[in-house]
C-alpha positions as CSV (number, residue, x, y, z in Angstrom):
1,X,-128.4,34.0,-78.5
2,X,-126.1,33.3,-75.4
3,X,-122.3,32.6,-74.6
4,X,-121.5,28.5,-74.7
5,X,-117.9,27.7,-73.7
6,X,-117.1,24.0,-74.0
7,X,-113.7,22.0,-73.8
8,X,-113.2,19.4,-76.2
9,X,-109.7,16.8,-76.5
10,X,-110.6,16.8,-80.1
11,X,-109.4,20.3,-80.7
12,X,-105.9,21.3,-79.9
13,X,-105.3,25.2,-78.7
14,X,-105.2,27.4,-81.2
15,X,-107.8,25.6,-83.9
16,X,-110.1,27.8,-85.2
17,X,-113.6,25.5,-84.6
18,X,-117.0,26.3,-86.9
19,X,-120.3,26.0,-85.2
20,X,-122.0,24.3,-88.8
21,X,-126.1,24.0,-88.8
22,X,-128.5,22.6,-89.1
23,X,-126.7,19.6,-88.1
24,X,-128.0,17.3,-90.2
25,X,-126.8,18.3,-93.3
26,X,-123.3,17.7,-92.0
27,X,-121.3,15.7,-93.9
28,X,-120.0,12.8,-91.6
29,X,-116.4,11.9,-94.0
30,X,-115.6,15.6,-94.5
31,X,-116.3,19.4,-94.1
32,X,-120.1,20.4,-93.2
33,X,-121.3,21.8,-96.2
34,X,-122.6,26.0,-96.1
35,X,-120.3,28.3,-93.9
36,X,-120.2,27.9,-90.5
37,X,-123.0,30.3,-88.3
38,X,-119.9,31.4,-85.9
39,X,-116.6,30.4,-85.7
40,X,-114.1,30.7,-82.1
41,X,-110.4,30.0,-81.5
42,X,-109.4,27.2,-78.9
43,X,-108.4,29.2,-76.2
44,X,-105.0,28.3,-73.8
45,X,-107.0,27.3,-71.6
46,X,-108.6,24.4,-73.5
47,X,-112.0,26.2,-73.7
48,X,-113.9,26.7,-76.6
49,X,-116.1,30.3,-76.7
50,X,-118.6,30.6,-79.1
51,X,-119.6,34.6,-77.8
52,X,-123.2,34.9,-79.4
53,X,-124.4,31.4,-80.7
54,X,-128.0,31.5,-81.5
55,X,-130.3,28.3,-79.7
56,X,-130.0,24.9,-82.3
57,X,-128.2,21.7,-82.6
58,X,-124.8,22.0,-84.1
59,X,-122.0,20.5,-85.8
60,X,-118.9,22.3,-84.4
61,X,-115.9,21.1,-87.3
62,X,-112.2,21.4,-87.8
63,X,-109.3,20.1,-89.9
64,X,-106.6,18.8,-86.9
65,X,-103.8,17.4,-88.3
66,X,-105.3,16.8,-91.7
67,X,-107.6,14.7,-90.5
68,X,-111.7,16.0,-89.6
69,X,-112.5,16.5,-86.2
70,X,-116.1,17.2,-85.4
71,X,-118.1,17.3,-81.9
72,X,-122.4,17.3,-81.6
73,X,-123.6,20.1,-79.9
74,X,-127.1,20.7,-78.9
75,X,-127.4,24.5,-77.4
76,X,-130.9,24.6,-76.0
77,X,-131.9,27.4,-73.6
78,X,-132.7,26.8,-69.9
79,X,-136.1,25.7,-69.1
80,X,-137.6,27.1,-65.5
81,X,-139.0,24.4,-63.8
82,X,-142.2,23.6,-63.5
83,X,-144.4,20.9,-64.1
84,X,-143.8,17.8,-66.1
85,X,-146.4,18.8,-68.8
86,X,-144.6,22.2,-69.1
87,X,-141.1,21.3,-68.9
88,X,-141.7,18.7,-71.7
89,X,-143.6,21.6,-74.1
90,X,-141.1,24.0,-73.7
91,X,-138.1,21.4,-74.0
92,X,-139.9,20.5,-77.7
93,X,-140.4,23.8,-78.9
94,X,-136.8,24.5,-77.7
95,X,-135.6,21.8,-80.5
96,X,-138.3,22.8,-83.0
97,X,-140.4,19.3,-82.5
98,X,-143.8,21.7,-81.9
C-alpha cells in the first residue's frame, strides 16, 4: 500500500472520488458496481490523495454535476532497474499477468 496523489479536470474540488476494483467490472454508462476500496476528497489544491491505496488497476468514479465522471488508474509499484529480462518479470507480476 502507498500514498498516490493525482490531479484530474474531471473532478471539481470538493468531490468525494472512489478508487472502484478490479477495474474491469466497472460499469462504463454508470456507477462501478461493489463499494469503492478507498475513497478521498478533491483537495483545494486540485490534488487527489488516496492515503493507503493497495497496488491494482483502478476505476476512480464520481457523480459531477449529475453526470458520471470516471478516470483509469493503474497504481503499480516501482520496479528497481535492472536488466530487461528482470524489469519485464517484475512489471508482469506487478499487474498479476505471472
Amino acid at each position: 500500500m502507498a500514498s498516490v496523489t493525482l490531479t484530474s479536470t474531471k473532478f471539481p474540488v470538493g468531490t468525494v472520488v472512489g478508487a472502484y476494483s478490479p477495474v474491469y467490472d466497472r460499469h462504463f454508462e454508470g456507477k462501478p458496481s461493489g463499494t469503492p476500496v478507498e475513497t478521498a476528497t478533491v483537495a483545494s489544491t486540485g490534488k487527489l490523495t488516496f492515503p493507503s491505496l493497495p497496488d491494482g488497476n483502478y476505476a476512480l468514479w464520481a457523480e459531477v454535476g449529475g453526470v458520471n465522471a470516471n478516470v483509469q488508474l493503474l497504481h503499480v509499484p516501482w520496479v528497481a532497474p535492472g536488466s530487461l529480462f528482470e524489469r519485464i518479470k517484475a512489471q508482469r507480476e506487478a499487474v498479476g499477468a505471472i
